[in-house]
N, C-alpha and C positions, 0 to 999 in steps of 0.2 A: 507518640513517636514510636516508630517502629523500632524492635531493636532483635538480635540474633544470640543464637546459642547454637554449640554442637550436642551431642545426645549421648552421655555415658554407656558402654556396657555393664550388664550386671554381671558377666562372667558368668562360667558354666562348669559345674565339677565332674572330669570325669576326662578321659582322651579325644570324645567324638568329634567332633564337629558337628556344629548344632546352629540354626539360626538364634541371632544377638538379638532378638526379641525383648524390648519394652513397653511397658502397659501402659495407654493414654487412658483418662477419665472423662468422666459427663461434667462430674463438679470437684473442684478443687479439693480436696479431701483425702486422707490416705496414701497407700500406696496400690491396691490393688487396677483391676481394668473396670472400664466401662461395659455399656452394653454390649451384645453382636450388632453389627452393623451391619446392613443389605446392601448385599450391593446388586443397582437395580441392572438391566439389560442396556440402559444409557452408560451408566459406569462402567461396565465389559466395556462397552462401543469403545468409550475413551481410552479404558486399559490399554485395547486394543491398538489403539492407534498412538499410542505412546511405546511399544514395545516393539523388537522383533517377535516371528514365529513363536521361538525357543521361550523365549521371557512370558509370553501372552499367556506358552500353555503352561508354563510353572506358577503362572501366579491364579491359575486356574484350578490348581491341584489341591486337594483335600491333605489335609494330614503334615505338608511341607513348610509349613508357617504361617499367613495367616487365617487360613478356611482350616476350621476340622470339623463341620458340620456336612454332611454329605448331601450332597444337591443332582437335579437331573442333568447330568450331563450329555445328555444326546439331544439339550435345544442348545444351540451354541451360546445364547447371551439369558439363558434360566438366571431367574434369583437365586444369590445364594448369600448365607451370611456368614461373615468374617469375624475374627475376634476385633477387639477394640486395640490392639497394639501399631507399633512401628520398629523399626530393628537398629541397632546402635550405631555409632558414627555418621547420620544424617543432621544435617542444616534443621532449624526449626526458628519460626519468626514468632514474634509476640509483641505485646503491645501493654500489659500490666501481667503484675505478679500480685496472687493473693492468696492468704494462708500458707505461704511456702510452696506455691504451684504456678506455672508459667500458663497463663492464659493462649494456646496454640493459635496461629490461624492457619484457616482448614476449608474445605470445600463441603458443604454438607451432602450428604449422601444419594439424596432425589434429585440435586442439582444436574439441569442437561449441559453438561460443557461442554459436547459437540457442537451446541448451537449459540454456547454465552463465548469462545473462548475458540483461536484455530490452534491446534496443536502442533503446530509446527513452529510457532507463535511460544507457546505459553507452553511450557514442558519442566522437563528435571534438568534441564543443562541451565535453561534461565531464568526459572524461580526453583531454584534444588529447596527452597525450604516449604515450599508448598507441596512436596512430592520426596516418597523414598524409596530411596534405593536398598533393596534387600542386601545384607548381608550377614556371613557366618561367620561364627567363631569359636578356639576351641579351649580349654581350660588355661593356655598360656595366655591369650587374649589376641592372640592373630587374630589379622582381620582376612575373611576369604568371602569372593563371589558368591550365590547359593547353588548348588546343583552342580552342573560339569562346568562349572567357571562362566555362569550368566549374567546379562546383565537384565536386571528386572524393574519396574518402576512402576509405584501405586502412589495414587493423589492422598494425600495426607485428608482424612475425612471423618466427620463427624456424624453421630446417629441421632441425637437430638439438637440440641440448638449450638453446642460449644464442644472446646478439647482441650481437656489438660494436662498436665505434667507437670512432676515433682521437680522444681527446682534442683535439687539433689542431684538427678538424676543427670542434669544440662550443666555443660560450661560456661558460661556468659562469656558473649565475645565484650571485650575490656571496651570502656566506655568510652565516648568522643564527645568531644575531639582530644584528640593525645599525638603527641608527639613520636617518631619512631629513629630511630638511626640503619641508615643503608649500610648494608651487610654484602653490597656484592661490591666489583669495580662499579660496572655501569646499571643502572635499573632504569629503561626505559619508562618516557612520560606520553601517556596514547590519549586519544580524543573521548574513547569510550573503552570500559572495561572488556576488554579482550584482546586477544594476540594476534587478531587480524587486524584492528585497529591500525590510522599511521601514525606513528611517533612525532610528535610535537615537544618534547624536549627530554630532558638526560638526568638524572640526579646521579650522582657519585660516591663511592664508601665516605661514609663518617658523617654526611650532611642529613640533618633531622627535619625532615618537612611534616606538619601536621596532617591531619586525617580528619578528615568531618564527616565521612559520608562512608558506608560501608554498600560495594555490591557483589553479589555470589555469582558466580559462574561456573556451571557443574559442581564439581570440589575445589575449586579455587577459591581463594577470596580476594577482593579488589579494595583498594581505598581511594580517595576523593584528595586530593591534596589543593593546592591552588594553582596549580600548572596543567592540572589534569588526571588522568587515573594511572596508579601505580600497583603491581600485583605484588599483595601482602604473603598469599601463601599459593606455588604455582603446584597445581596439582591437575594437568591437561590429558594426561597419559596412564597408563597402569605404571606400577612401580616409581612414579615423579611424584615428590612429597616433599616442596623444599621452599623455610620460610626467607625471603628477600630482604627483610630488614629486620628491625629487635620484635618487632609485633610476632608473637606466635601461638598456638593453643598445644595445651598438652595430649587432648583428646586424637588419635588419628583419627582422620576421614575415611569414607567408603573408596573405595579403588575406581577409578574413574574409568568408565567404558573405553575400548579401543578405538571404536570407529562410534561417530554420532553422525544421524541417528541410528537407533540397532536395529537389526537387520534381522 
């Protein structure tokens, strides 16, 4: 069974602003990183086409978070290798926990997902935990875009067979099916999770309908009840951060792009 998590920050000492960087592993163990991971001239392709301009060439940059190995930059889609991390308040899916580390899933690295997968299709708005979005933070634990306020997005990926994380490190989203109490007047009931969706019925403050099914949409999260999908925490916009019934996590999320897709 699938199940999700958000992704702690470790914090950072000091005034700067600094990417919220967390280390993924090969094997459940520790806390340190895995290997560097390659990412091949397929993986640019994809970056590529998951990002604006601005995002493609920041996640292209040495030294900025996750490349600090210097690579030729004058072939446009050269190998280059990347640490083994991901940056804090991103979505993360898994399937077992073992030794106290969240078994990730992940795209491995040689993978062509240009040609398994359309990107227009399969991205960070509709599987946000197969994909992260960069972000920074600074000793108070604000959460900020990286760079001049971008927005950036890399496939969550593996260098050998697997990807782990320290439990510790994740929040588990609370187990289902569970019960929630509506927190607004009205909380719309849609056919499929999202706010273009048409409303097929209504829940009202105080009424506790169950949840069986959790889905993620960008930064949002969605639940499954038996009338149809209800949004648990609406997070559609920059600065909109707001839980609709008793369901919530303490972790913020990443700041959710202005316009999708980036431009």
């Amino acid at each position: 069974m699938i199940q999700f998590a958000i992704v702690k920050s470790r914090g950072i000492v000091g005034l700067k602003i600094l990417p919220a960087t967390d280390p993924l592993q090969d094997i459940p163990k520790g806390l340190g990183k895995g290997r560097a991971i390659q990412v091949t001239p397929s993986m640019w392709r994809w970056i590529e086409a998951q990002n604006g301009v601005k995002g493609y060439k920041y996640a292209r940059s040495v030294g900025m978070c996750w490349i600090n190995t210097d690579y030729d930059h004058d072939t446009p889609y050269a190998q280059a290798h990347a640490e083994s991390i991901m940056t804090a308040w991103n979505f993360v899916s898994y399937e077992e926990e073992v030794t106290g580390h969240l078994h990730v899933r992940s795209f491995g690295y040689d993978e062509d997902l240009l040609t398994a997968f359309d990107p227009s299709v399969i991205n960070w708005r509709t599987r946000p935990h197969l994909f992260w979005k960069l972000t920074a933070t600074n000793s108070g634990g604000k959460v900020y875009n990286v760079g001049a306020g971008l927005d950036v997005f890399i496939p969550l990926l593996h260098g050998l067979k697997e990807i782990w994380i320290p439990t510790i490190e994740c929040e588990l989203f609370p187990e289902l099916p569970r019960a929630v109490k509506i927190k607004v007047p009205k909380l719309n009931v849609r056919m499929e999770p999202d706010l273009s969706q048409p409303v097929i019925g209504i829940y009202t403050a105080g009424q506790m309908p169950a949840i069986f099914k959790y889905r993620l949409v960008g930064a949002s999260v969605w639940g499954q009840t038996g009338l149809g999908w209800i949004c648990l925490l609406l997070s559609d916009k920059p600065g909109q951060h707001q839980f609709l019934t008793s369901w919530s996590l303490v972790t913020p999320g990443v700041i959710p792009p202005a316009v999708w897709p980036p431009v």
